[in-house]
Structures are given as C-alpha cells and as structure tokens.
matplotlib code that plots the C-alpha trace (Angstrom):
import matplotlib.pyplot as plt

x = [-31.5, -27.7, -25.9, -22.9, -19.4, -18.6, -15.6, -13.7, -15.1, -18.5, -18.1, -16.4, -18.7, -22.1, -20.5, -19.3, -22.7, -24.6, -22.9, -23.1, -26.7, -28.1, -25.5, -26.6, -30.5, -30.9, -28.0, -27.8, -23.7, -21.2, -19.1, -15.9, -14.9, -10.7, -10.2, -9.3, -7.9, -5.8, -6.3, -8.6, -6.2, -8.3, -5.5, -7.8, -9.2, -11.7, -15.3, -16.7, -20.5, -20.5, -23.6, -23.7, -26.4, -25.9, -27.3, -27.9, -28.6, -26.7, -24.3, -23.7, -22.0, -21.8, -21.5, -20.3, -20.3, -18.3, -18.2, -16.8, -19.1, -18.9, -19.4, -22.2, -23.8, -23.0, -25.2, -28.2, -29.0, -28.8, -31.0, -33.6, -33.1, -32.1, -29.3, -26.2, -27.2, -31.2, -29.0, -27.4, -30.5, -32.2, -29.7, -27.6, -30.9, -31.2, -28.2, -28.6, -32.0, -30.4, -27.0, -29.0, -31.2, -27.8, -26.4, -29.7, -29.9, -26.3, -26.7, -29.8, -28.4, -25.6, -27.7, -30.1, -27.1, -26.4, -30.1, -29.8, -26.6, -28.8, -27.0, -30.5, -29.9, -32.0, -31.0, -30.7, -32.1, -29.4, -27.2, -25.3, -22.0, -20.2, -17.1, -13.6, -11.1, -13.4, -11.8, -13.6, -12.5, -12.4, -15.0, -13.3, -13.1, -14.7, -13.8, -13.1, -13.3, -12.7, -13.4, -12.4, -14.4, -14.4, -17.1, -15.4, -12.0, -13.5, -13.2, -16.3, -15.1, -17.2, -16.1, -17.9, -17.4, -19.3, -19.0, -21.4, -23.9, -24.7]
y = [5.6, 5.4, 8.2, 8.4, 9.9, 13.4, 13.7, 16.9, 17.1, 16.6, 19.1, 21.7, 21.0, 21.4, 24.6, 26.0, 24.7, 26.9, 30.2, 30.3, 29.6, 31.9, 35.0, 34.3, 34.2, 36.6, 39.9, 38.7, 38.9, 35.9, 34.7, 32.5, 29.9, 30.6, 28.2, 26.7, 28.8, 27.1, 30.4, 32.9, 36.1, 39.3, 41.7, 43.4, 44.9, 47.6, 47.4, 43.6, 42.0, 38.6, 36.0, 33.0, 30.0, 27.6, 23.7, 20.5, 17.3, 14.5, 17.3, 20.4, 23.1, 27.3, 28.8, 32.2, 33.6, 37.2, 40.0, 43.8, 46.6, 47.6, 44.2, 43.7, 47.2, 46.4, 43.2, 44.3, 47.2, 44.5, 42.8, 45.3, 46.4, 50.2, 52.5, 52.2, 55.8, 54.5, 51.5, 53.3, 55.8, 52.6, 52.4, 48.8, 47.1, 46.6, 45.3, 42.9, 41.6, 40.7, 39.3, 36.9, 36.1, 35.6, 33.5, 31.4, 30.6, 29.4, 27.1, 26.2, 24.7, 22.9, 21.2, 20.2, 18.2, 17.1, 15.9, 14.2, 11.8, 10.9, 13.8, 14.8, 18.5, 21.7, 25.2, 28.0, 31.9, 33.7, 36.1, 38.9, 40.6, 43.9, 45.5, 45.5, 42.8, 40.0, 36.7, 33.5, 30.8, 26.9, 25.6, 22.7, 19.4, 19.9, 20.0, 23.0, 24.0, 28.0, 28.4, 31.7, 33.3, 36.3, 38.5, 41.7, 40.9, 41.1, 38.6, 36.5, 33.8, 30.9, 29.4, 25.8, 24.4, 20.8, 17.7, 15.1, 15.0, 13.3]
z = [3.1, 3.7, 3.0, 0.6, 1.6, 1.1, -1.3, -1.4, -5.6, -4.5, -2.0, -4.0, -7.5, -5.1, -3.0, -6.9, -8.9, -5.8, -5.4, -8.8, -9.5, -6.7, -8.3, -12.2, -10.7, -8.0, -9.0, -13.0, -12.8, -13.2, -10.2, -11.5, -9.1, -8.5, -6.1, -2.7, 0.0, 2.8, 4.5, 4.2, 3.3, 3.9, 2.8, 0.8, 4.0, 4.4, 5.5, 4.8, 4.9, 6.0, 5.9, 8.3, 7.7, 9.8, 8.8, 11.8, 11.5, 9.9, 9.4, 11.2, 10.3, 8.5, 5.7, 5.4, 2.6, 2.2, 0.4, 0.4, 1.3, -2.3, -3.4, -1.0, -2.0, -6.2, -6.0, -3.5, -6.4, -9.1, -6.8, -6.3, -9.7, -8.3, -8.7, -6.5, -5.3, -4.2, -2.7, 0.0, 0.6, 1.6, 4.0, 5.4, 5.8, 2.4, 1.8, 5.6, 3.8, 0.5, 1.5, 4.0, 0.9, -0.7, 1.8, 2.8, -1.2, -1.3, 1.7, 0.6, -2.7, -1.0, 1.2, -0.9, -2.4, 0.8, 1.4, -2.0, -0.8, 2.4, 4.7, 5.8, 7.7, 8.1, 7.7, 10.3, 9.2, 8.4, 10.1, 8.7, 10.4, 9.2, 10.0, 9.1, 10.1, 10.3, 11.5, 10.9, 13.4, 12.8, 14.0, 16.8, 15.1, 11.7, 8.3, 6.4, 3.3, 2.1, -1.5, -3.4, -6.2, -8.5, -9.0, -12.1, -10.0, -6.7, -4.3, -2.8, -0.1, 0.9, 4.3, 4.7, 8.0, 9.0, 10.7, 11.1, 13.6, 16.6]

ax = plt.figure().add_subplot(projection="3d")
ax.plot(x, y, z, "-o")
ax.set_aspect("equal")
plt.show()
C-alpha cells in the first residue's frame, strides 16, 4: 500500500487525539492541547521526568514526552489509584514504570496513525531520563515538531522528531 504524505494537521491532530486519549484513560485528568512550540522553553526549571520511545521503519524517529517531577508524581498516583504520599514511598520506580507506560501509549497511538497512512514503523521500549536542565537535541536532518499542552496549568511537552526511513 502506498503511503500518504504527512501534513503538519495530520501530524499535530494524531500527536493531539493521542496524548489525550492515553491521559483521559490511564490518570482520568484532561490535558488541553496549547499549541506549537518553535522552541522548547524550559524556564519553568526544576527537577523534570522525560520519556523517550523511539519508532523505525518507513519512519524513524522519538517521542519524548515531558513532564515536571510534580507532574510526573500527580499522574503515577492517579494511575495507581494511591495517594501522592504512597506515591513517593514507592519510590522513582513507580513513577519510571508509569511515565514509560505513559509515553509507550502516546507513541503507540501516533503510530498506529502512521501505520494507517501506509508509514509502516515499529516502536522501541521506552526510556525514561530525570534531572533538571534537560536539553533535547534535533535530531540531524529530521523534522520536528514540539507540541505544548496543559495539564491544571502545568506544562506537558511532546517533542516528535522523524524522518523517513531508509
């Protein structure tokens, strides 16, 4: 099957229609879709949990998806069902299991759009990074799309890196 082109709307409606879906399922809380970011800004600072899926194949490329420590923290315990306090006596692997759930979801739903269009591609496991400061580099010669979203106020940036495959 030939595969149809990859418009910045398609992109952005599948990358919105996901992160959504897997937030409303999984932790039971809206996320509101602000918009596109030429630059990731991470002013906001302080301690960060970032998961990375990677996907190859007609397409490769990551998607992070980040989110503050409090953030990260507020949503495992929805997750789990527990209080913020049984959250963090279950100590980060809790919340490193449940963002890459998170994240693996989130890809997961894009690509199955992608798969849909023809852009056949499988899906990495996930990878979680924490600390402060994180940088996200472009990826050398693919596209880029960072998409900002709002979870009570707080941001949740989506970095979607790809390029088509060889």
């Amino acid at each position: 099957m030939p595969s149809s082109p990859l418009t910045e709307a398609l992109v952005t409606d599948a990358m919105v229609k996901s992160v959504q879906r897997v937030f409303k399922t999984m932790a039971h809380v809206d996320v509101t879709y602000i918009g596109r970011l030429d630059v990731w800004d991470r002013s906001q600072s302080g301690p960060m949990v970032v998961g990375c899926v990677g996907f190859a194949g007609a397409l490769n490329g990551l998607i992070y998806l980040a989110l503050t420590e409090d953030c990260a923290f507020d949503t495992t315990a929805r997750i789990l069902g527990m209080t913020h306090a049984e959250t963090r006596a279950e100590g980060p692997d809790a919340v490193k299991d449940a963002m890459g759930e998170v994240t693996n979801m989130t890809a997961g739903g894009f690509k199955n759009v992608l798969c849909d269009l023809g852009h056949l591609c499988m899906l990495t496991l996930p990878t979680i990074l924490r600390g402060t400061n994180v940088s996200l580099s472009a990826v050398k010669g693919a596209e880029r799309h960072v998409f900002r979203f709002e979870r009570a106020g707080i941001p949740v940036v989506v970095d979607l890196q790809f390029k088509t495959g060889g």
